[in-house]
C-alpha positions as CSV (number, residue, x, y, z in Angstrom):
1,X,-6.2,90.2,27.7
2,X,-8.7,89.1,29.7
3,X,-12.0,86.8,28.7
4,X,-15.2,87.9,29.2
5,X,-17.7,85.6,30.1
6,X,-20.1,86.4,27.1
7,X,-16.9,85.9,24.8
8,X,-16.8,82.5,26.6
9,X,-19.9,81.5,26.5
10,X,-19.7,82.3,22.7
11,X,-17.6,80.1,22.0
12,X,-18.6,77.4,24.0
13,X,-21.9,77.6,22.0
14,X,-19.6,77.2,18.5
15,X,-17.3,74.7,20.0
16,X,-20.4,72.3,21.0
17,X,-22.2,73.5,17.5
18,X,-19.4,72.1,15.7
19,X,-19.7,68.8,17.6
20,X,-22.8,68.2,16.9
21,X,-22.5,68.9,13.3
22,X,-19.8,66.0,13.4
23,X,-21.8,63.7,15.0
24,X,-24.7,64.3,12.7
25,X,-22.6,64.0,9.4
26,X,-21.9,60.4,10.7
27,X,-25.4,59.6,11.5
28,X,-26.1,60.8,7.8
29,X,-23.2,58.4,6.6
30,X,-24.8,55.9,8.9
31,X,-28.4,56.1,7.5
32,X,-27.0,56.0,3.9
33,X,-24.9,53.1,4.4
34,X,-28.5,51.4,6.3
35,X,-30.3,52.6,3.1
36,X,-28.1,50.9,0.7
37,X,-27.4,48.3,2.6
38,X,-31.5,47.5,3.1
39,X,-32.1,48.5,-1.0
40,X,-29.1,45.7,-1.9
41,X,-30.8,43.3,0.4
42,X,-34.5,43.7,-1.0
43,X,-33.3,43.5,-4.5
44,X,-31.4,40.2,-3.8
45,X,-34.2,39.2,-2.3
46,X,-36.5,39.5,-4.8
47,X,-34.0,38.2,-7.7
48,X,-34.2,34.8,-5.6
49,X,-37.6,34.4,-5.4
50,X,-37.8,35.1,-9.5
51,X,-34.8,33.0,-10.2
52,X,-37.0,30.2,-8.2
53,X,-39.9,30.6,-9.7
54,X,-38.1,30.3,-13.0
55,X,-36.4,26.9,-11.8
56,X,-39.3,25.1,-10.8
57,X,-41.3,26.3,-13.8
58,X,-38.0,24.5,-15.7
59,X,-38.1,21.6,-13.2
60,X,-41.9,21.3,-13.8
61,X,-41.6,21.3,-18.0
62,X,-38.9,19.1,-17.9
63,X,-40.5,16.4,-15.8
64,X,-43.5,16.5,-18.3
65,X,-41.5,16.6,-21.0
66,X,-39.7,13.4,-19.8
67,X,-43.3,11.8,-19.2
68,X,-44.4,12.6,-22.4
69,X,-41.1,10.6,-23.9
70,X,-41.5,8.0,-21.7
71,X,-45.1,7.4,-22.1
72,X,-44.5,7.7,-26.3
73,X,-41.5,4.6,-25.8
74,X,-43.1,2.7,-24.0
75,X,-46.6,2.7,-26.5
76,X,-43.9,2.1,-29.4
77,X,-42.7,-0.7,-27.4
78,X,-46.2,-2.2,-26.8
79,X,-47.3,-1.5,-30.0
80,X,-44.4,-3.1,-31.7
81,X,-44.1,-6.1,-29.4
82,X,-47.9,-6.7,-30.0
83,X,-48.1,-6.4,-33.5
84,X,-45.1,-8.5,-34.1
85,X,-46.7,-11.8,-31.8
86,X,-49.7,-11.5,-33.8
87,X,-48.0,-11.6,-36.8
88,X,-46.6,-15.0,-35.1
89,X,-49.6,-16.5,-34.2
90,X,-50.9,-16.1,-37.4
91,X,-48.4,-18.0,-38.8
92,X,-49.3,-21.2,-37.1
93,X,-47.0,-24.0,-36.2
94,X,-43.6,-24.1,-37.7
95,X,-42.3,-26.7,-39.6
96,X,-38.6,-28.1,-40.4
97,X,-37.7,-27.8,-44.2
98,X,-34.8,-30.7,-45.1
């Protein structure tokens, strides 16, 4: 049985149809796998720059909280330590009881 050529041609036509319904099944895969890939990516991203805004907001309290600590021991200190020398000086001079 011979071929004709518009029998040929015919499936020529399916046999390059089909491969290029291959290659575009991978080029789907491949803009899927670009699309997750990009979405994963931007998502990250954005959890970083939250999760650093979040630290230096911490960072920022806790430096002011430590000044405020600071700054309240050291006015108890100065408070103390001045109060107590006037109570001193107010005494006068010291004498020896035998």
């Amino acid at each position: 049985m011979m071929k004709t050529m518009s029998r040929m041609c015919c499936e020529n036509r399916h046999h390059l149809n089909r491969e290029r319904a291959q290659h575009g099944g991978a080029l789907v895969e491949v803009l899927i796998a670009t699309a997750l890939f990009l979405s994963v990516t931007v998502g990250m991203v954005g959890a970083y720059t939250h999760t650093e805004s979040l630290w230096i907001a911490i960072y920022d309290k806790k430096l002011s909280r430590n000044t405020d600590i600071n700054s309240a021991r050291k006015q108890m200190m100065i408070d103390s330590y001045e109060q107590a020398w006037a109570d001193v000086q107010e005494l006068g001079h010291l004498t020896r009881i035998h």
